[in-house]
Steps between C-alpha positions, in 0.01 A plus 500: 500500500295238289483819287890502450508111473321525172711776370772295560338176330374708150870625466645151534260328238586807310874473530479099446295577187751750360775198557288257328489706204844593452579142532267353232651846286863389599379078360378633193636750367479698160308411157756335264362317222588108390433281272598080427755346155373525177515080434464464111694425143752776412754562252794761455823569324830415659785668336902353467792664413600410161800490315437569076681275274554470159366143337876534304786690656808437362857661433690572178861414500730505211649147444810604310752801607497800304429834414161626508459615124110587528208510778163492262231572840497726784390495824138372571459436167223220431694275279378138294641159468791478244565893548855626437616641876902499439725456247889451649750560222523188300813567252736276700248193520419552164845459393559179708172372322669579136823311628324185643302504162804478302626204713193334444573566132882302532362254720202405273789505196727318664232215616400485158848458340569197770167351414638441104767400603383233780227402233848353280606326794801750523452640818385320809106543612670615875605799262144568371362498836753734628379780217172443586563579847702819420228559251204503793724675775537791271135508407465469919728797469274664298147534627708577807615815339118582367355447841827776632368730233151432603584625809546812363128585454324515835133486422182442776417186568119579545316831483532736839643806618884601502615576852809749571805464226778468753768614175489746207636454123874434491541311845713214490310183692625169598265154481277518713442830556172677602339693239156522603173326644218426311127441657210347345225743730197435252407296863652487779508279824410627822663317793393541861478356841272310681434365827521107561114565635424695177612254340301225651217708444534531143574129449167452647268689260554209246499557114249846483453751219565767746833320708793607264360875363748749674493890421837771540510808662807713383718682687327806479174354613355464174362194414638275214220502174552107470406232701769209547465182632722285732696220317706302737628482869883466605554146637658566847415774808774699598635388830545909603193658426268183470335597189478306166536726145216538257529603148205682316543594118359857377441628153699796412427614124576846538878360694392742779594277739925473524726174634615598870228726550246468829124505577234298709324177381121512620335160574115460553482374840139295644412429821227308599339555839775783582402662811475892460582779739515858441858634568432738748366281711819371585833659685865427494749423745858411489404406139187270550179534413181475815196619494261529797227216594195589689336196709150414590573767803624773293817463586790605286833250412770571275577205259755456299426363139684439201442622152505318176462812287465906518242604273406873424335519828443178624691176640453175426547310815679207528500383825350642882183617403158326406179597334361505838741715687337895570798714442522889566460692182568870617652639817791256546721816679299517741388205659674226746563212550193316693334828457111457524388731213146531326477447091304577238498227215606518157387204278858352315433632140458862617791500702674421220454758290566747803849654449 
């Protein structure tokens, strides 16, 4: 019997045992590995949408109506100040200038006659004044006329490139008409959007060799060869978006860069005391950011943090997390939440370069 008693106790210490052990298994579970934020002095490059300007963009109209005798450029053409663009046919103003001329002739005659005459006290000096005043309407007349057959000449105002020519030789084109644009691209503006917290941000640097330098990356992902600067700052935030326009001027020598074309402005970005996490040490859901905390008892909580910037592979945190928070680097699919789970350390710079 005692014999049987015994038996009885060595398979219920045994059977305890066994649930001991898979309870401590089932409180700590798995090796994952973890590590704590990076705290130091960062930088990075924060790219905005840009829109490309010209520093001159103008368009050519014709100021008189006409015929267009003559187009001396073509399309794209890099033109200079004082160039001849159009010439309208000029036969009718030129007449009218020739008639005016010839009334300036009378009048200056006929002033001249009255003037002997007035001198002998035989007409009145109301007379004289009269032919004066014909005298200086038809000289008014004239230059009137010259400036008409000015007209006639269309020539660039400053050097640039010819846009489209919206007619061909022989069109017949009222005042005012749209002939062409003509942009001054030897540099260009680049205009983009910023955030009114960006924008504090920059305000804040104070005067800095390194504040306004601002580099272009094309459309096609090439960078620009020169390095601009930014010049000025739009006066008001737009109430619907909340951001304030900046204005950064490139060189363009070689006119690669066009007016209306697109690309991204990159600013040089530093952070002092950011706080650094590698990226896949966090999750999403329903678009926010958490990562998991482990406490003094190896416990795992989600937390949901905020990010001031996505690097390559890292975050910069902006607010949730500390330097002293233990976060789960690897094996965030599996745990749970209050899960008990045993880690293995990875000091902050290492996990960083862990991808």
């Amino acid at each position: 019997m005692n014999k049987v008693l015994i038996a009885f106790s060595i398979l219920a210490i045994l059977s305890v045992a066994s649930c001991k052990s898979k309870k401590e298994e089932k409180e700590a579970v798995g090796n994952y590995t973890a590590t704590v934020p990076l705290k130091m002095d960062t930088s990075f490059v924060k790219e905005y949408v840009a829109q490309i300007q010209s520093i001159q963009n103008i368009e050519i109209r014709a100021k008189v109506k006409g015929f267009i005798e003559r187009i001396n450029v073509d399309e794209g053409q890099l033109v200079k100040e004082g160039q001849l663009l159009f010439t309208i046919r000029p036969r009718e103003y030129e007449a009218e200038l020739q008639k005016v001329k010839a009334q300036v002739r009378t009048a200056e005659l006929e002033m001249q006659n009255i003037k002997t005459l007035a001198d002998k006290g035989i007409v009145s000096k109301t007379e004289l004044s009269l032919a004066i005043a014909k005298q200086d309407e038809a000289k008014a007349d004239e230059a009137l006329a010259a400036l008409y057959v000015s007209y006639t000449k269309i020539t660039a105002p400053f050097s640039g490139v010819i846009d489209r020519l919206k007619f061909k030789v022989g069109s017949l084109i009222d005042e005012g008409t749209l002939l062409t644009s003509l942009s001054n691209n030897k540099e260009v503006y680049a205009y983009f959007n910023v955030s009114e917290q960006e924008y504090l941000d920059y305000k804040s640097k104070g005067i800095t060799e390194q504040k306004n330098i601002a580099h272009l990356l094309l459309a096609n992902g090439q960078p620009h060869l020169y390095e601009g600067n930014i010049e000025t700052i739009e006066g008001e935030f737009d109430n619907n978006t909340g951001n304030i326009a900046f204005r950064a001027k490139f060189p363009n020598p070689n006119y690669l860069l066009k007016h209306g074309e697109t690309g991204k402005v990159q600013l040089p970005i530093s952070i002092k005391n950011a706080l650094l996490i590698p990226q896949k040490a966090t999750f999403e859901l329903q678009d926010k950011i958490y990562v998991y905390v482990i406490d003094v008892n190896h416990k795992v909580h989600s937390r949901c943090i905020t990010i001031k910037q996505k690097l390559s592979n890292i975050y910069i945190v902006d607010a949730g997390l500390s330097e002293q928070d233990t976060i789960l680097l690897e094996g965030l699919q599996s745990v749970k939440e209050n899960e008990v789970i045993k880690t293995i350390f990875i000091p902050a710079k290492q996990a960083m370069s862990i991808k």
